[in-house]
N, C-alpha and C positions, 0 to 999 in steps of 0.2 A: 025450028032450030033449037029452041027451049027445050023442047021436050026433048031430044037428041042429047042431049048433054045431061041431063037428068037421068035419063037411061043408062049412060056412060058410069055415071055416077054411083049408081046403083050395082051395076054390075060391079067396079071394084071393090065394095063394100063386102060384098056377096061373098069374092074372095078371100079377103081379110080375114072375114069375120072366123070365114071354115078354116083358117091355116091354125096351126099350133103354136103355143109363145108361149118360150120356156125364158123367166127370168133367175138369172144366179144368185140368190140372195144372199148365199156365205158359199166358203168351200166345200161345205158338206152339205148344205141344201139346196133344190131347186124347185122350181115355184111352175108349175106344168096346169094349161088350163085351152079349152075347145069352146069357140064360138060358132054356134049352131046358125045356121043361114035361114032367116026367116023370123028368127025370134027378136024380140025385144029386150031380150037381155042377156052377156054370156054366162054358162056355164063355169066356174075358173077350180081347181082342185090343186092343194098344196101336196107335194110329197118331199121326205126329208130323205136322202138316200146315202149310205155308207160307202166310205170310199171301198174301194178292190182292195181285197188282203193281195200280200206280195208271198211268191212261191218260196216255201222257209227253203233254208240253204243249214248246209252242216260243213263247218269246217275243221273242226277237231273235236276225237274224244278222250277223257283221260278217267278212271285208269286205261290201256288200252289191251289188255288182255283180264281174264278172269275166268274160275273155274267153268266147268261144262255143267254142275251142279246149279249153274246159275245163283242171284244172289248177291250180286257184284253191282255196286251203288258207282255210276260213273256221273262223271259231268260232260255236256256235248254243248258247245260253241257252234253259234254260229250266227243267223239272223231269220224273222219273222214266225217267231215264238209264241208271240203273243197272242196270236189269232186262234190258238190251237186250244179243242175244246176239251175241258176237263173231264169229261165221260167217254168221251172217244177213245177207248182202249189199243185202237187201231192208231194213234196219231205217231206212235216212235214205237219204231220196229227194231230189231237184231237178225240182218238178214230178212226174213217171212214172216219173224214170230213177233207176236206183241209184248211188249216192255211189260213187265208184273206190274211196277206203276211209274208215274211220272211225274214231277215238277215242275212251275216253268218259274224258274227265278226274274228273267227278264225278255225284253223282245229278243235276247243273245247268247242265251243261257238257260239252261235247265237240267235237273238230276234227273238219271232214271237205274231202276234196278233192272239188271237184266235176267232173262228167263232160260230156263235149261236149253243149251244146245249141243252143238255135235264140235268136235273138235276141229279147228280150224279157226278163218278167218271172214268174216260176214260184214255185210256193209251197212252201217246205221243208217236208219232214213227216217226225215220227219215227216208228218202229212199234217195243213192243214184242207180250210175250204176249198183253196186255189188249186193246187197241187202238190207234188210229192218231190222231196229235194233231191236232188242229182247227183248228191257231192259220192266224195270217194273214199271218205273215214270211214275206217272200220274197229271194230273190237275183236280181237282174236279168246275162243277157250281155250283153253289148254285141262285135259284130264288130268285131277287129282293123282299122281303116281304113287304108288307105296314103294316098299323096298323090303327083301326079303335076304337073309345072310343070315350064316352060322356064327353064333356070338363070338364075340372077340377077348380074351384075356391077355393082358398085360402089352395094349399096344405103347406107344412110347412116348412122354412125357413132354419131350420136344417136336413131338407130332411124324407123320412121314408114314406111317404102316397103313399099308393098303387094306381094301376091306373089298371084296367080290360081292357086288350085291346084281340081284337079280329081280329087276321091274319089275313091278305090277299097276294094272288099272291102264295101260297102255304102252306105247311105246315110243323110243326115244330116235329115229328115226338111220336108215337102213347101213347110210353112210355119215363118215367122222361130218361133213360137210354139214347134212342133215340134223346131225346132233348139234351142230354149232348154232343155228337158228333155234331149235327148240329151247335152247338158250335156258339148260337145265343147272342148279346148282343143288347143293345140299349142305345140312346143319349136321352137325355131332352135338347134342345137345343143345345149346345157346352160340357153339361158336360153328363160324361158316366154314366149311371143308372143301377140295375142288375134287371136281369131278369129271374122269375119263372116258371116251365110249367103248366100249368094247364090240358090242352087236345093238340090234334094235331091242331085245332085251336084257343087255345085262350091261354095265357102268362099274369103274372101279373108280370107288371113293379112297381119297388121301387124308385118314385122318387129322385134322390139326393136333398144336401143341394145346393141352391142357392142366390145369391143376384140380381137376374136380378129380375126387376117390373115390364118388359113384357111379353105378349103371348109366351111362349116355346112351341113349336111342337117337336113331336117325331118321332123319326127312330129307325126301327129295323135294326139293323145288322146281316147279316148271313153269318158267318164265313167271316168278311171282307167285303162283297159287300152289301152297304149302301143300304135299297129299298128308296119309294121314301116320304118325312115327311109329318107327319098324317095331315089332315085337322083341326083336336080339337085341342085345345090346354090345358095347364096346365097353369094355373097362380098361384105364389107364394101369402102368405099374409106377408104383413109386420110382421118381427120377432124386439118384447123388450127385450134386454138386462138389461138394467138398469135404472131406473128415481131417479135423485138426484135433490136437496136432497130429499132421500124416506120418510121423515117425513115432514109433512105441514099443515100449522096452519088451523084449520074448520073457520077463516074468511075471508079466500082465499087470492088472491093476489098477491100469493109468484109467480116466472119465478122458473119453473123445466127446465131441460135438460134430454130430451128422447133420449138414444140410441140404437142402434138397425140393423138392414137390412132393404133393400127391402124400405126405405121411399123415396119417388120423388114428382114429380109435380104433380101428381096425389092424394096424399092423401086426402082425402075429410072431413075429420072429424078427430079430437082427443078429449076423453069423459076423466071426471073420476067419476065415480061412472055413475049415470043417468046422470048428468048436462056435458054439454059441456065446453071444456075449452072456457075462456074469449076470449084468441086467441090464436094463432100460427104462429109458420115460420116455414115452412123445410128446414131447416142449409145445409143440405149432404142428400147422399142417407143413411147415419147412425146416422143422428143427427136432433133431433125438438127439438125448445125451445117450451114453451105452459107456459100460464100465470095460474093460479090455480083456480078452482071457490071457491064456500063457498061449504063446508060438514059438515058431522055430524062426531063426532067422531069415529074414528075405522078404520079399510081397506075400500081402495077403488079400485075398477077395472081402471087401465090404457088401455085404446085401441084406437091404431092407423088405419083408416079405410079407405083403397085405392081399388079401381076396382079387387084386388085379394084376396080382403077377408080382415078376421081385427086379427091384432096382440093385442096381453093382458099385461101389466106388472102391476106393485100392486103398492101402494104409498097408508102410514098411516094418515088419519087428526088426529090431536091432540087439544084439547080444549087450548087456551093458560090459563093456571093460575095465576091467580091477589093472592096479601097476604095482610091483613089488619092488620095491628098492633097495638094492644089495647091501651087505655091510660093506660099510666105508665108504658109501658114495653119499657126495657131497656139493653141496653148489656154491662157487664164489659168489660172497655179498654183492660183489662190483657186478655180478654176472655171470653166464657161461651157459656151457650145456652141459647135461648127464643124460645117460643111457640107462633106461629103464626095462626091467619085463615086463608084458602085458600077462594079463591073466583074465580065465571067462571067457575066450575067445582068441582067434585069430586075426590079423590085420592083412590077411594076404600073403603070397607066396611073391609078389614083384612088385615094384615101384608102380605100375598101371595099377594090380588089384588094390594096392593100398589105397591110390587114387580115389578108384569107386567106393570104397569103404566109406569114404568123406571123415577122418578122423580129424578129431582138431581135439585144444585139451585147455585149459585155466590153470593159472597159477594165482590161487588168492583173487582175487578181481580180472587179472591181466587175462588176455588172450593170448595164448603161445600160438608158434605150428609144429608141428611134429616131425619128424621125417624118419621116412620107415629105415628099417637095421636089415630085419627077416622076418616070417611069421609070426614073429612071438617079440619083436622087440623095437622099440621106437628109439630119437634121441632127443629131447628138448631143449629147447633152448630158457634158460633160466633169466627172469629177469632181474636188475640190479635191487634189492633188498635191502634196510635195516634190521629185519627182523632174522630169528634164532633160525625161522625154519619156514617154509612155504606148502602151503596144501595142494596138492597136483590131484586134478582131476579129468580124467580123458573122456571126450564124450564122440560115441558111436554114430554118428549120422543123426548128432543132435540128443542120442540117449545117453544122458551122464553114470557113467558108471561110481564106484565106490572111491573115496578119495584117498591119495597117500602121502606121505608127509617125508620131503627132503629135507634135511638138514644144511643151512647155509652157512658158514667158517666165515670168519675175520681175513679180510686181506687187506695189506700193503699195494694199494695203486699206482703209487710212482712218490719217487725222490729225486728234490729239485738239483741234486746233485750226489753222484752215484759214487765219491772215492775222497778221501783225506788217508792225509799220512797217519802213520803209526799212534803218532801223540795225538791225533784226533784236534778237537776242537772248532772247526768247521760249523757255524749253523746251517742245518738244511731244514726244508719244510718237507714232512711227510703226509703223503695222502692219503686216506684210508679208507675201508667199506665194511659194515659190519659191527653191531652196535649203536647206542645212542649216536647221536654227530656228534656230541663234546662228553664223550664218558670213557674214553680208550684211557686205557692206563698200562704200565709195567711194561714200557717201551725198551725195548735191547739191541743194540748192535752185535749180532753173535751173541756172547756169554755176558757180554758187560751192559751195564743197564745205561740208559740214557736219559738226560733231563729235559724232559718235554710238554710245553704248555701248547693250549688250546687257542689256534689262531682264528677259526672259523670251523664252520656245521667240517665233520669231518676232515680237518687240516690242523695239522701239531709242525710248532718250531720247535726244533730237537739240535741240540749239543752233541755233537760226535765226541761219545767215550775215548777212552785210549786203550788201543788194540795190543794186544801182546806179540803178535807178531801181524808182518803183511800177509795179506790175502784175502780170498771173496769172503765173503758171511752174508746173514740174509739178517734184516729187519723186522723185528716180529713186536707184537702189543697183545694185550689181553681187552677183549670189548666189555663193553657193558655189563656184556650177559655172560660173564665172564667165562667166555669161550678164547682160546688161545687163536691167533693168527696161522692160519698155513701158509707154505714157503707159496711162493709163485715168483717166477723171472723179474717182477718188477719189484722185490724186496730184495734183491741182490745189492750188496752194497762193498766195496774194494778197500782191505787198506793196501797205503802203499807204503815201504821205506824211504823211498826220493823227498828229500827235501822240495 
């Protein structure tokens, strides 16, 4: 029975010994050893073993287009980066081909440059030991386009002039649809321009607004990768904003201020009408002064004229206006109007053309308005005055012509009572205009002189003389400046014989 159970004993032992027994020492190591049946002692053998890499994955790449020249440094997201071996020229593809070189910044991340390919869109893929990522980010090329067109002189200032260019290096695809994906733009220089499709080879570009004065070459863009700038160029023409003053005299003379874009060293002429200006400076790339020639009256064309063509702004000659003032005419100190002649020009043939004419005119400081007669004659309206005489100056649509000089008379403004009897004696107050305000003197009722003190600025208390008979007479004074009064309705003065 002994021996039976000894046997037994033996036998399991036998088994033991030959099974395998693997202890986990850490997560990264396991401890592997074979006990041989028959021996007296086991064999045991340690191995450290690495965990499984994980199959990398790609989720995004940025940039995501780049020339077909390859070149283009992207970055590509995603995970199990880490594992990927740095000689492995094969471990990140574009499409089939191998990445020129690669980075791996983290297990999630890494740069690579990519290598020439064919136009289109190709799928990145990373590979390490495990296998090859699945995902579905791609990087699209796009061929370097050129552009070809007949240079362009004097497009416009404020942008808008088309330009026909015709592809090169590829194409921009068959339909407008087409083109909208290719997702093509272009530069004029520095600044961005939009661009239309026409065919799969040819794009009409809309120049922008610019202020450069030299040769701008262009680039197409597609989808980001610049091709290489046209040979032709575009040149801008000087753009007029404004010419002050925009009204100037047709005997020339006057310094205008042109402003604008696009002026430089370059400008070769500044006209108006046919005639060239007398001269010029260019101030700024936004500013000429220009001295004015002679013209005729009316609009005249303004243009600025530089190697890209010529800019236009407008400025009006005006005829200046001279006025003659007839003998004997005269303007009440209190006020009034007189009719004058124009001279040096016409004012219009009707109340409308005189309109447009825009005649206006000064007396001394004052603004008058004018009002037309006929061709040749206006009437003003004078304003109230101390002085001998008033300077009238009529100005043309803002050009002042030569000045002419009214003479303004002494008047009698009103009397605080307009009638006594024969024997007089009556104090009235006289109002006056014309001369200092307290210098009137040799006050007369008719032929007979009156005794008159100064009550205030132009106001005399006056003694009614004694009339030699009844009837009207008029009140007259000598002013200051010792000019006599003229009659006017309001120096009418009554005697009467009624008690």
């Amino acid at each position: 029975m002994a021996t039976s159970k000894q046997a037994r004993r033996a036998a399991a032992l036998t088994v033991a010994t030959a099974a395998v027994v693997t202890l986990a020492s850490s997560p990264a190591t396991a401890v592997t050893g074979r006990a041989d049946a028959g021996s007296s002692s086991a064999s045991v053998g340690v191995r450290a073993d690495k965990p499984a890499a994980k199959i990398p994955t790609v989720s995004s790449v940025s940039a995501k287009s780049g020339t077909t020249e390859g070149g283009t440094t992207v970055t590509i997201t995603g995970s199990g980066f880490s594992g990927l071996e740095a000689g492995n020229a094969a471990a990140v593809k574009f499409g089939d081909v191998n990445a020129k070189s690669f980075t791996v910044v983290s297990d999630t991340k890494l740069t690579a440059v990519t290598p020439a390919g064919t136009a289109g869109a190709v799928v990145v893929k990373v590979t390490n030991s495990t296998g090859t990522s699945t995902g579905t980010a791609t990087f699209t090329y796009r061929a370097p386009l050129g552009a070809t067109f007949k240079d362009v002189t004097g497009a416009k200032p404020t942008g808008g002039t088309p330009v026909e260019v015709t592809v090169t290096g590829g194409t921009v695809g068959t339909t407008a649809k087409e083109f909208a994906a290719e997702k093509v733009t272009a530069k004029v220089g520095d600044a961005s321009a939009t661009v239309a499709w026409v065919d799969a080879t040819h794009v009409k570009v809309t120049a922008p607004a610019s202020t450069k004065t030299t040769a701008q070459k262009l680039t197409l863009i597609h989808d980001g990768v610049a091709g290489p700038a046209s040979e032709a160029t575009i040149r801008y023409a000087p753009g007029i904003t404004g010419v002050m003053p925009a009204k100037v005299s047709t005997a020339g003379g006057e310094t205008v201020t042109i402003t604008g874009v696009g002026f430089s060293d370059e400008v070769t002429g500044v006209s108006f009408g046919e005639k060239k200006a007398t001269s010029f400076t260019v101030k700024s790339a936004t500013q000429i002064t220009a001295v004015v020639p002679a013209g005729e009256n009316g609009a005249a064309a303004v243009t600025v004229t530089s190697p890209g063509g010529t800019g236009s702004g407008l400025v009006t000659y005006r005829a200046p206006l001279g006025l003659k003032v007839a003998e004997g005419t005269v303007a009440r100190a209190s006020g009034g109007s007189v009719t004058l002649e124009v001279t040096g020009g016409t004012v219009g043939t009707t109340a409308k053309e005189f309109s447009a004419e825009r005649i206006t005119a000064t007396v001394g400081t004052s603004k008058v308005t004018p009002a037309w007669v006929d061709a040749t004659h206006v009437k003003l309206t004078m304003p109230a005055s101390p002085a001998a005489s008033g300077s009238v100056i009529l100005l043309h649509d803002g050009v002042a012509g030569t000045a002419a000089t009214v003479n303004y008379v002494p008047v009698v403004v009103s009397i605080s009572a307009t009638s006594d009897k024969v024997a007089g004696g009556a104090k009235v107050t006289v109002k006056i205009a014309g001369g200092e305000p307290t210098g009137a003197k040799d006050f007369k009722f008719g032929g007979a002189a009156a005794l008159c003190t100064s009550m205030a600025a132009n106001a005399y208390s006056c003694v009614v003389p004694k009339a030699d008979k009844a009837g009207p007479t008029w009140v007259s004074f000598t002013a200051s400046t010792g000019t006599a009064s003229r009659f006017t309705p309001s120096a009418t003065f009554n005697y009467t014989d009624l008690d």
